[in-house]
SEFIZA-3560 file (N, C-alpha, C; in Angstrom, 3 decimals):
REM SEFIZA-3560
<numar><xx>-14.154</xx><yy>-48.063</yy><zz>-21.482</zz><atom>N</atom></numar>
<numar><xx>-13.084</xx><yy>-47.339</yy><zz>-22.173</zz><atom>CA</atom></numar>
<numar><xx>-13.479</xx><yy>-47.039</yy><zz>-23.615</zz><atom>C</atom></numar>
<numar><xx>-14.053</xx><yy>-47.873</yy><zz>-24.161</zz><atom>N</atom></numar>
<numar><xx>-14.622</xx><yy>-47.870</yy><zz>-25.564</zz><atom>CA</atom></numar>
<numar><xx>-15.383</xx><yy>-46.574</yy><zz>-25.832</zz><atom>C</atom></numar>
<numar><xx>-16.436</xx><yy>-46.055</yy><zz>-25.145</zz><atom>N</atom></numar>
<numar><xx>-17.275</xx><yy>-45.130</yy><zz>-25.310</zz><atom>CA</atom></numar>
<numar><xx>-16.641</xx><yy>-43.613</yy><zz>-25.292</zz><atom>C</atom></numar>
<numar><xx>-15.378</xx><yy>-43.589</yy><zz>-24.284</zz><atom>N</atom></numar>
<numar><xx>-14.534</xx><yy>-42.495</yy><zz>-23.796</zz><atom>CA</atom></numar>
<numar><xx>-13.730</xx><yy>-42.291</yy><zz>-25.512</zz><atom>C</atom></numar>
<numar><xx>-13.333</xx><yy>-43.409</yy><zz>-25.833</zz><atom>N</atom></numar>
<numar><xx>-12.311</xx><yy>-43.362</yy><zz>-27.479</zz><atom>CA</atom></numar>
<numar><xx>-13.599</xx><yy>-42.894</yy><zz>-28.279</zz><atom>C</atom></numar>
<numar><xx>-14.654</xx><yy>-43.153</yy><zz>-28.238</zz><atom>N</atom></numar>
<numar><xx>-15.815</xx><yy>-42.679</yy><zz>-30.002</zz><atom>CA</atom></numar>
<numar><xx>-15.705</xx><yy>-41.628</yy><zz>-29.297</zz><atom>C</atom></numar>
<numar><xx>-16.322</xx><yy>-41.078</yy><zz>-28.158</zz><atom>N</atom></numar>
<numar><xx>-16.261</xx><yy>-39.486</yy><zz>-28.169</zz><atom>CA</atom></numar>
<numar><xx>-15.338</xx><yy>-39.007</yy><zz>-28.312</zz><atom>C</atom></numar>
<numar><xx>-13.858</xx><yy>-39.252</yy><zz>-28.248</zz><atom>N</atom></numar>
<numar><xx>-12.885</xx><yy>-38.529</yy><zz>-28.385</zz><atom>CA</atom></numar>
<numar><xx>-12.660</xx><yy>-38.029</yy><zz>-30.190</zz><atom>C</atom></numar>
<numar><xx>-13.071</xx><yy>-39.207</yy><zz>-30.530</zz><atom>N</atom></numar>
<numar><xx>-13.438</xx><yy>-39.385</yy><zz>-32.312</zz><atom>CA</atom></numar>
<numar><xx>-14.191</xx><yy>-38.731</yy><zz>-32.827</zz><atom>C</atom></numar>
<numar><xx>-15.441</xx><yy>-38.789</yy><zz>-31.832</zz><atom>N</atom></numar>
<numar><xx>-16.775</xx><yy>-37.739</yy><zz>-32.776</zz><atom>CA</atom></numar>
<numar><xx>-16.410</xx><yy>-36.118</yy><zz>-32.543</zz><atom>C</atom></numar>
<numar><xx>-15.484</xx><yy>-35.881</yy><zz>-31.307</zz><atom>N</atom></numar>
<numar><xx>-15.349</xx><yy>-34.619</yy><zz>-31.299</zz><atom>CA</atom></numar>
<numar><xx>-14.197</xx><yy>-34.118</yy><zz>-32.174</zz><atom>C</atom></numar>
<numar><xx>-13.297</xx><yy>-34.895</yy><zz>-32.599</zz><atom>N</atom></numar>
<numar><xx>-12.511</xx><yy>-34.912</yy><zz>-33.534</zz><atom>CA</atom></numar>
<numar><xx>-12.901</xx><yy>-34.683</yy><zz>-34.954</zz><atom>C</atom></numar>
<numar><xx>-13.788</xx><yy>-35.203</yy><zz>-35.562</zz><atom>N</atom></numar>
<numar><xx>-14.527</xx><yy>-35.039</yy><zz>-36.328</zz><atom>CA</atom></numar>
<numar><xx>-15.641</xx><yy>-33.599</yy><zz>-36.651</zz><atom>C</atom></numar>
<numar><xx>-16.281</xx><yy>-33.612</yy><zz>-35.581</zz><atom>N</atom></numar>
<numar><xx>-16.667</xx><yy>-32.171</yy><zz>-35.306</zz><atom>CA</atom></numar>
<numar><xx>-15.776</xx><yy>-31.087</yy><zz>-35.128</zz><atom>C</atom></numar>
<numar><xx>-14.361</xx><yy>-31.435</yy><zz>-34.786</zz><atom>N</atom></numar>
<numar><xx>-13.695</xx><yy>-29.884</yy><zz>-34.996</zz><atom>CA</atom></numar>
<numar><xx>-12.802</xx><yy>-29.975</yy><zz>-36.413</zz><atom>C</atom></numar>
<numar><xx>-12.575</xx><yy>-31.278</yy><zz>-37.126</zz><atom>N</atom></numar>
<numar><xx>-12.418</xx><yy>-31.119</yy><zz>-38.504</zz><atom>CA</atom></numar>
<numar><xx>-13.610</xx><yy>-30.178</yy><zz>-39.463</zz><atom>C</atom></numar>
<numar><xx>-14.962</xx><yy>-30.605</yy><zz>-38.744</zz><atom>N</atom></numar>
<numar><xx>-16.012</xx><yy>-30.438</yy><zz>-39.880</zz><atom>CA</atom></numar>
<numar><xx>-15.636</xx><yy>-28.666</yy><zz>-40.108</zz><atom>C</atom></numar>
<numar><xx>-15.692</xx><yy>-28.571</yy><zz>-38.693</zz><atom>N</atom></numar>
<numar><xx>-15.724</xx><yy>-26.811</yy><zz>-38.387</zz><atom>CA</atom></numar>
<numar><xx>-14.594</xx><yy>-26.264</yy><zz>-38.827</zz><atom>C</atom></numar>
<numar><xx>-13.531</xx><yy>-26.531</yy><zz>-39.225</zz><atom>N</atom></numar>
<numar><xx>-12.244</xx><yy>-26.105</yy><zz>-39.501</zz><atom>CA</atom></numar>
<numar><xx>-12.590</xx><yy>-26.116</yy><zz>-40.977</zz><atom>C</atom></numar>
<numar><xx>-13.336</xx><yy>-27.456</yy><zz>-41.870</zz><atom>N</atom></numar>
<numar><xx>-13.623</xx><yy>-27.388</yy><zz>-42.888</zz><atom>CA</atom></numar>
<numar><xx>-14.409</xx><yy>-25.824</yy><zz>-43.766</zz><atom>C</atom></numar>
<numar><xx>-15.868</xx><yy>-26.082</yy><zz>-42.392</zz><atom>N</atom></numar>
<numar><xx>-16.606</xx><yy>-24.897</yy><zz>-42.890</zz><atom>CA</atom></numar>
<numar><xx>-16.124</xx><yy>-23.305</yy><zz>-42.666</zz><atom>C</atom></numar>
<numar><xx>-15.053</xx><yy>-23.361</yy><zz>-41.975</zz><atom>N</atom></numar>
<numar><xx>-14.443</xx><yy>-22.173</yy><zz>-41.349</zz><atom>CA</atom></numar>
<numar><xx>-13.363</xx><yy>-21.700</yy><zz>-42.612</zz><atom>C</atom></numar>
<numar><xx>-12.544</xx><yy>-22.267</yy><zz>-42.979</zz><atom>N</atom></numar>
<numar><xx>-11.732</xx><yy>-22.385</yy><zz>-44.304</zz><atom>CA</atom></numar>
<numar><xx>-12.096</xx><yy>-22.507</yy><zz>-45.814</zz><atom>C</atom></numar>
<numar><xx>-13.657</xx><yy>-23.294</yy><zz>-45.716</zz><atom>N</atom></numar>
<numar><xx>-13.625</xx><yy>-23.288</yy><zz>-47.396</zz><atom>CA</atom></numar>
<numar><xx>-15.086</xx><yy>-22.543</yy><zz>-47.154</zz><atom>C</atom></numar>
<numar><xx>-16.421</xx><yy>-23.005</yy><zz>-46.535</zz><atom>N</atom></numar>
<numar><xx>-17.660</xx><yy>-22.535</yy><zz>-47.233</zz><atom>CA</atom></numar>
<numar><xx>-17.553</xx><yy>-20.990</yy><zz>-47.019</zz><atom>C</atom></numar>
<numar><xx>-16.884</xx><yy>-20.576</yy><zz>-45.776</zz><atom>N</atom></numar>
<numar><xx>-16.732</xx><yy>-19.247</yy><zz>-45.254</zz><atom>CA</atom></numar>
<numar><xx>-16.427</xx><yy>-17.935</yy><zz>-46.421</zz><atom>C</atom></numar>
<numar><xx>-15.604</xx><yy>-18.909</yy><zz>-46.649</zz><atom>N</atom></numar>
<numar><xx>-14.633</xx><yy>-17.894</yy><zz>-48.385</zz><atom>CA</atom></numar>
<numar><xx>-15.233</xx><yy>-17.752</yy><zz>-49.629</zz><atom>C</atom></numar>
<numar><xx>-16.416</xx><yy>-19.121</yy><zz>-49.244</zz><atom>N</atom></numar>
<numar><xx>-16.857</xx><yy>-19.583</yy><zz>-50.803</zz><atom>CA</atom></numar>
<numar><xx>-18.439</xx><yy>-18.287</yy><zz>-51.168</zz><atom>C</atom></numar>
<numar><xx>-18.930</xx><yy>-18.188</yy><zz>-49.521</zz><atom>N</atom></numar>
<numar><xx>-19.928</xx><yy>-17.779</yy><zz>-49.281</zz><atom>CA</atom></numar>
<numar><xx>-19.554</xx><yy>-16.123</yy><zz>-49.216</zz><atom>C</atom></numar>
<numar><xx>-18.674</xx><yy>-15.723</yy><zz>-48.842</zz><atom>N</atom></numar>
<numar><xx>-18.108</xx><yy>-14.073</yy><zz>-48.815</zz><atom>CA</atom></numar>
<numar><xx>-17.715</xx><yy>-13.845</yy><zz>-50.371</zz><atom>C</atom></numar>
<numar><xx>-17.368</xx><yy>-14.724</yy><zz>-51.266</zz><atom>N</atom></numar>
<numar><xx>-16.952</xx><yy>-14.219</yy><zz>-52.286</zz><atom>CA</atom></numar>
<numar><xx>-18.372</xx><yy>-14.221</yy><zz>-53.539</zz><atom>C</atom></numar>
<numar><xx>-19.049</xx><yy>-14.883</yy><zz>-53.127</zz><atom>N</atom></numar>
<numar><xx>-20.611</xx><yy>-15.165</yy><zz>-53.926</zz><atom>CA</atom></numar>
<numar><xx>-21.390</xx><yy>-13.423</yy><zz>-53.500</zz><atom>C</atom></numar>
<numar><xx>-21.216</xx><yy>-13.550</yy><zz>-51.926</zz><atom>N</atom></numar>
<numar><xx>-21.834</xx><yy>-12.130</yy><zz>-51.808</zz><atom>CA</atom></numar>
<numar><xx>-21.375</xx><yy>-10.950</yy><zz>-52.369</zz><atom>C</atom></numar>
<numar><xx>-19.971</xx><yy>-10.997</yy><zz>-52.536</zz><atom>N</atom></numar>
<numar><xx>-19.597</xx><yy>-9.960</yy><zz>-53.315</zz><atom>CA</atom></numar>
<numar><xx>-19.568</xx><yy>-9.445</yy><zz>-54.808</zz><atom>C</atom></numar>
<numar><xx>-19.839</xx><yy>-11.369</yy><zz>-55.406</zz><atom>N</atom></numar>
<numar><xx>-20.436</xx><yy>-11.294</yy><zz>-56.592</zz><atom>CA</atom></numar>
<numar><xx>-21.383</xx><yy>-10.449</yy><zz>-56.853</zz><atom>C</atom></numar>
<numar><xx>-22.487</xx><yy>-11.285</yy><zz>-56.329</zz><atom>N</atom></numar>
<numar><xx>-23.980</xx><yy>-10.682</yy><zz>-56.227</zz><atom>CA</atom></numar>
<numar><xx>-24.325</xx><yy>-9.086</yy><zz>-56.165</zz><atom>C</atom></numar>
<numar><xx>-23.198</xx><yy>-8.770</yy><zz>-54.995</zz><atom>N</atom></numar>
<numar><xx>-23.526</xx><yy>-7.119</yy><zz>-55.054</zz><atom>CA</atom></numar>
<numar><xx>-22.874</xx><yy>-6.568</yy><zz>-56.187</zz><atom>C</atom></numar>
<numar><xx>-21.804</xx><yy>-6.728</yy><zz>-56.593</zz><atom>N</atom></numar>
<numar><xx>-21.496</xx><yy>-6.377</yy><zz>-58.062</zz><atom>CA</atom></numar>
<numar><xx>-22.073</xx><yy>-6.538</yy><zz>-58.947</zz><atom>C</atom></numar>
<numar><xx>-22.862</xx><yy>-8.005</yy><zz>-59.056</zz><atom>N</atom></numar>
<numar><xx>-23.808</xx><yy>-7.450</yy><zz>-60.221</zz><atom>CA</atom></numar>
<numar><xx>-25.309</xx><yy>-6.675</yy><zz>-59.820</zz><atom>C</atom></numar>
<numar><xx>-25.307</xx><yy>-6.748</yy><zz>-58.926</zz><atom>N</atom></numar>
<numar><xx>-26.676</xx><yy>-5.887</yy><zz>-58.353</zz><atom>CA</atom></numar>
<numar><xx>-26.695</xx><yy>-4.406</yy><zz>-58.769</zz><atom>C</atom></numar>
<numar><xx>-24.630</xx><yy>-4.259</yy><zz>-58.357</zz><atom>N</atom></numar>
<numar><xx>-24.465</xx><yy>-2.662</yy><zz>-58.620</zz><atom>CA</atom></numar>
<numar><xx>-24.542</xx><yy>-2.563</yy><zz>-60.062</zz><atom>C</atom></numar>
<numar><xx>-23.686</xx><yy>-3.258</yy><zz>-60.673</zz><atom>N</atom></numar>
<numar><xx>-23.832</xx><yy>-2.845</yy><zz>-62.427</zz><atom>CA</atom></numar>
<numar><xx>-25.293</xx><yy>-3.096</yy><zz>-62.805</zz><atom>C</atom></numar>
<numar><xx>-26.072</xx><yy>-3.496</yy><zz>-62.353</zz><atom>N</atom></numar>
<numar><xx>-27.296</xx><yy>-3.846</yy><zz>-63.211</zz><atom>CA</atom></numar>
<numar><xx>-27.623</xx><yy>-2.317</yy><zz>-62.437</zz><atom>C</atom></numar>
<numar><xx>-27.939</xx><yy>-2.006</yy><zz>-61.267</zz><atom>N</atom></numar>
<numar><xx>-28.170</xx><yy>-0.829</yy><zz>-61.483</zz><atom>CA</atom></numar>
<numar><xx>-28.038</xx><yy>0.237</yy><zz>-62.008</zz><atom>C</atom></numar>
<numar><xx>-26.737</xx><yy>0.453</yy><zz>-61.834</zz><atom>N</atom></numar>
<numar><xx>-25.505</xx><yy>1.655</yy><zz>-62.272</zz><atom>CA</atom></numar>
<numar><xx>-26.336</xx><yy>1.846</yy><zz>-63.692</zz><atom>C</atom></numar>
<numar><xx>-26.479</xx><yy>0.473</yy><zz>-64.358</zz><atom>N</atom></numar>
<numar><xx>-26.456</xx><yy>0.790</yy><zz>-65.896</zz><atom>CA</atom></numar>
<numar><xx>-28.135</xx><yy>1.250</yy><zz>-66.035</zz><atom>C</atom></numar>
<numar><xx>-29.076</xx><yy>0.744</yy><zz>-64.920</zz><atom>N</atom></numar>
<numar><xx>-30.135</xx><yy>1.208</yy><zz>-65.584</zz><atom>CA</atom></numar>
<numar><xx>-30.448</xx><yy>2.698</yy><zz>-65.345</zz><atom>C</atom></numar>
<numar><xx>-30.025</xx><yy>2.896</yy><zz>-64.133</zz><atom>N</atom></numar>
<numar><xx>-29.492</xx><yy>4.167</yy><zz>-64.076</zz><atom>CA</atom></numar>
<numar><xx>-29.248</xx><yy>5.274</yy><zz>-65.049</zz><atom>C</atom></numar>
<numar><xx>-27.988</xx><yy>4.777</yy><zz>-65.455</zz><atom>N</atom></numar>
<numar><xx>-28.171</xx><yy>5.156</yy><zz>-67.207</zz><atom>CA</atom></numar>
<numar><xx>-28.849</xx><yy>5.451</yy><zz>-68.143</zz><atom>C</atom></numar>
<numar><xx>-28.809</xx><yy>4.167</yy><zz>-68.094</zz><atom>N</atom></numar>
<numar><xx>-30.154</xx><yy>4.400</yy><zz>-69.265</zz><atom>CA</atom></numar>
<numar><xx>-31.313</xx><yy>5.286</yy><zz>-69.338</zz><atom>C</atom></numar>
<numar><xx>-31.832</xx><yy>5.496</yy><zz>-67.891</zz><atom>N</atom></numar>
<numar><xx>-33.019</xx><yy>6.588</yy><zz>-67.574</zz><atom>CA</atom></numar>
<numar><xx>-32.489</xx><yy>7.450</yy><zz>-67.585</zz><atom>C</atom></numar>
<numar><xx>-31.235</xx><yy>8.340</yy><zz>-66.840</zz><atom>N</atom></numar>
<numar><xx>-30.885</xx><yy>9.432</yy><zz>-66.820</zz><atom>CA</atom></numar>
<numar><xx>-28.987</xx><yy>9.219</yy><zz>-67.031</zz><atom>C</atom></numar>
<numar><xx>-29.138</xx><yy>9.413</yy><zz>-67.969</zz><atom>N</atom></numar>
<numar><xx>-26.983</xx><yy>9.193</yy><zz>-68.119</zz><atom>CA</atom></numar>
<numar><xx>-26.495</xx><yy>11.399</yy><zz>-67.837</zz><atom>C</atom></numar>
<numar><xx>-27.438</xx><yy>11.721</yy><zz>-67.590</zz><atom>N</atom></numar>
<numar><xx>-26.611</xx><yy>13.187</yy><zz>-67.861</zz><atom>CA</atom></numar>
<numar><xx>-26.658</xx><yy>13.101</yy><zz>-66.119</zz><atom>C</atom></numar>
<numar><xx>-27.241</xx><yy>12.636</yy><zz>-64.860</zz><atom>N</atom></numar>
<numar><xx>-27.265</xx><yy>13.200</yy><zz>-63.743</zz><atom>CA</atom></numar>
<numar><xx>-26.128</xx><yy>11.963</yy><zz>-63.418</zz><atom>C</atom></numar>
<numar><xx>-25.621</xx><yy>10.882</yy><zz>-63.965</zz><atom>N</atom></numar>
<numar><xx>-24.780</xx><yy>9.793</yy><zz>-63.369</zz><atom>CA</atom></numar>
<numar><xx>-23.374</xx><yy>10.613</yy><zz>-63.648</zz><atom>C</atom></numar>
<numar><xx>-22.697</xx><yy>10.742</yy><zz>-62.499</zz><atom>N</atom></numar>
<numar><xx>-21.249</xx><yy>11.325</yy><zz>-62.645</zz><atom>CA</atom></numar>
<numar><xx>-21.055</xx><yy>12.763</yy><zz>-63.418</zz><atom>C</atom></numar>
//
């Protein structure tokens, strides 16, 4: 009976972990990427600029 209760535990545990990574790293990791491309875009945008500001917009 003992062995039947830890697995019931470890899988318990494993669908906390996943609920964890599903709720926080998920959000943490979509919002970093969107960082990143924002500054990817402004660092471009601006060098952009800088080489040619009369053909930007």
């Amino acid at each position: 009976m003992a062995p039947a209760e830890n697995n019931e535990k470890t899988t318990y545990q494993n669908w906390l972990k996943l609920l964890f990574i599903n709720l926080v790293v998920t959000p943490l990791v979509f919002l970093m990427m969107v960082f990143l491309t924002n500054e990817i875009l402004n660092i471009l945008v601006s060098f952009t600029s800088i080489l040619k500001p009369p053909l930007l917009f």
